[in-house]
C-alpha positions as CSV (number, residue, x, y, z in Angstrom):
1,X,-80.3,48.6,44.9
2,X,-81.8,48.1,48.3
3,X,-83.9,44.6,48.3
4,X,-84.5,45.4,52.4
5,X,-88.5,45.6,53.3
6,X,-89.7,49.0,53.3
7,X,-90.8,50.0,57.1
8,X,-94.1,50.6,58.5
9,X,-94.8,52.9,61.0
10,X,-95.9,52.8,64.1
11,X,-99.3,54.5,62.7
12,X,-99.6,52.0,60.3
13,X,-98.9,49.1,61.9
14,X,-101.5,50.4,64.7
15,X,-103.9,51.1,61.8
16,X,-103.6,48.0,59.9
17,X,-104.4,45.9,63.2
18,X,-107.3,48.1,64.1
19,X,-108.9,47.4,60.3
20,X,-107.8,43.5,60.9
21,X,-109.5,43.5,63.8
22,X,-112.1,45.0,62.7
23,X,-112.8,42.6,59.5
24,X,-112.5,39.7,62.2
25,X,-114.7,41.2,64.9
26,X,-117.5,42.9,63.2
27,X,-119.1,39.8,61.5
28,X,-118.8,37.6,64.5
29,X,-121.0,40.7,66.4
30,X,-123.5,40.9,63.5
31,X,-123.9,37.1,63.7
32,X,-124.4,37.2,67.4
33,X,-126.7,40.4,67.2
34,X,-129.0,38.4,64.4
35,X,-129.0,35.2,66.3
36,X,-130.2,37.0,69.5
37,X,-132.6,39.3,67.6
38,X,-134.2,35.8,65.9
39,X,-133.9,34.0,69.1
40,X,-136.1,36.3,71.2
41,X,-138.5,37.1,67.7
42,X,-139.3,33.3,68.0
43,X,-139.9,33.2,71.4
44,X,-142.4,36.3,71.8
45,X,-144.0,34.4,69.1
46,X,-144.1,31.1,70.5
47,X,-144.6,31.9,74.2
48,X,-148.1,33.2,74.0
49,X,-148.9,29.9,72.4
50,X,-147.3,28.1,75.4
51,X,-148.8,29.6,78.5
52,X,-148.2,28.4,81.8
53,X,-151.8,28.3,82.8
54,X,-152.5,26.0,79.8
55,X,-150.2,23.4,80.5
56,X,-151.0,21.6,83.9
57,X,-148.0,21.2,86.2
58,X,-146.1,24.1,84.8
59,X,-145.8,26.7,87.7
């Protein structure tokens, strides 16, 4: 009986922390890719509302 750990190797290990990484990073970029996309949707549609040469004092 051998109640040692089988070994991964170094393939494994290397794709294991690619996939891990993965799983972390890719929603983080999807939330910062939405926030961006929603960020400069509102703005084209509030800036025409705001223009500078309605709004005296504003260069």
């Amino acid at each position: 009986m051998n109640d040692s750990p089988e070994r991964i190797s170094l393939a494994g290990r290397i794709r294991n922390n690619f996939l891990t990484g993965l799983i972390i990073c890719a929603p983080l970029a999807i939330t910062t890719w939405l926030t961006f996309t929603f960020i400069d949707w509102a703005d084209s549609w509030v800036t025409p509302t705001f223009r500078s040469d309605t709004i005296p004092g504003i260069i």
